[in-house]
C-alpha positions as CSV (number, residue, x, y, z in Angstrom):
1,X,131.4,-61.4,-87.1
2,X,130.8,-61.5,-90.6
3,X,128.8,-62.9,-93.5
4,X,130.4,-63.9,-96.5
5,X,127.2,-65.6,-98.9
6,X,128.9,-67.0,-102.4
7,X,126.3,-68.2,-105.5
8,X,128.2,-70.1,-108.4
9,X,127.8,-73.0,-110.6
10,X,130.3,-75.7,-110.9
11,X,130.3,-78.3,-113.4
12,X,130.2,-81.0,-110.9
13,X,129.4,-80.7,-107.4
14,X,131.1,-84.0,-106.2
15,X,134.3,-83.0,-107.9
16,X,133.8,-79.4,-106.7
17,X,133.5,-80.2,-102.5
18,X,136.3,-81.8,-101.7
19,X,138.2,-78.4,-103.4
20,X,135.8,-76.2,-101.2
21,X,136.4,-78.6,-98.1
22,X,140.6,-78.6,-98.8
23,X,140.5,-74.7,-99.2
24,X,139.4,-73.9,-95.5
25,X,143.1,-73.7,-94.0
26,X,143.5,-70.8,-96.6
27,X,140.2,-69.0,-95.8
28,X,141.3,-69.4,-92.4
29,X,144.4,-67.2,-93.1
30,X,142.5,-64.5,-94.4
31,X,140.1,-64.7,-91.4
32,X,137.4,-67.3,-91.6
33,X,136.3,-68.6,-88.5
34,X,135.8,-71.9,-90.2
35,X,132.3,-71.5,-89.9
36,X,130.3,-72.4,-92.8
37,X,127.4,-74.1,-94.9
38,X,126.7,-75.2,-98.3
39,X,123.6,-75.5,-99.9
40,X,122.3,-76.7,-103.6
41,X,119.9,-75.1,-105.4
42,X,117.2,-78.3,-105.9
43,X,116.4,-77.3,-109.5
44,X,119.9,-77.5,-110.5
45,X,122.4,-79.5,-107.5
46,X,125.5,-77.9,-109.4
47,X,124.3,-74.4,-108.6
48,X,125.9,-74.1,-104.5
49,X,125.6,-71.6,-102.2
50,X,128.4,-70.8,-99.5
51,X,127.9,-69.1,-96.6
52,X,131.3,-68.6,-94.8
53,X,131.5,-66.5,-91.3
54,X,134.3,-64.1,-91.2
55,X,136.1,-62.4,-88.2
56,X,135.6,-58.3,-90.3
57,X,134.2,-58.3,-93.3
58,X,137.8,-56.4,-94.9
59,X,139.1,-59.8,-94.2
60,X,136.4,-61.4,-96.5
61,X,136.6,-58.7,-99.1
62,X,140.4,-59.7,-99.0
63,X,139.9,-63.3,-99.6
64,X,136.9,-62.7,-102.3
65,X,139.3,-60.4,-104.3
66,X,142.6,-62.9,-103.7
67,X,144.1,-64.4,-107.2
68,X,144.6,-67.7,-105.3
69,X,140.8,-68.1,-105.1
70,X,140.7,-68.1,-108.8
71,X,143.0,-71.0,-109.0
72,X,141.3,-72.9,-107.1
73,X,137.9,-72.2,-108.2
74,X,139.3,-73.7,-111.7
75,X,140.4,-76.0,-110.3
76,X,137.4,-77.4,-108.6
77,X,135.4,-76.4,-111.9
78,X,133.6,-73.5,-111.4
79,X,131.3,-71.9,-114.3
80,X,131.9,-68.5,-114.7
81,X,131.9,-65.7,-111.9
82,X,130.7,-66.6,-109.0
83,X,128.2,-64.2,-107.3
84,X,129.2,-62.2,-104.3
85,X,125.6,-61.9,-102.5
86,X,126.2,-60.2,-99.8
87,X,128.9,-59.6,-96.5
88,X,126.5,-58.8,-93.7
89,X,127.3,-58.7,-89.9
90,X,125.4,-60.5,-87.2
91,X,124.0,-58.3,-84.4
């Protein structure tokens, strides 16, 4: 198991969850266990943090670097690049 820990702004977090929440059949295909949490920064509630758990982390590398995410990060109104923090394994 796998880490996959996602910073980025959106320009509205209530439009933006129900994007993150319909995307989890498609991280599932690339490997996602379906495991994951979401956290707002409390200085600015648009700024999220997802932590997604992964089955390798080649699988979330895949999924991180997919066009489709991009698509549906428009979608859902995301600012800019999203930050990759970190893939990190659980031991």
């Amino acid at each position: 198991m796998c880490y996959l820990v996602v910073r980025h702004t959106v320009a509205d977090y209530e439009k933006w969850r129900p994007f993150y929440d319909e995307d989890d059949a498609r991280r599932r295909s690339f490997g996602a266990t379906g495991v994951s949490q979401v956290y707002r920064d409390v200085n600015d509630p648009n700024t999220t943090i997802a932590i997604m758990e992964w089955d390798k982390p080649e699988n979330a590398l895949k999924f991180a670097n997919d066009p489709g995410l991009g698509e549906v990060m428009m979608k859902a109104g995301v600012i800019g690049q999203p930050a990759l923090v970190s893939i990190v394994s659980r031991s």
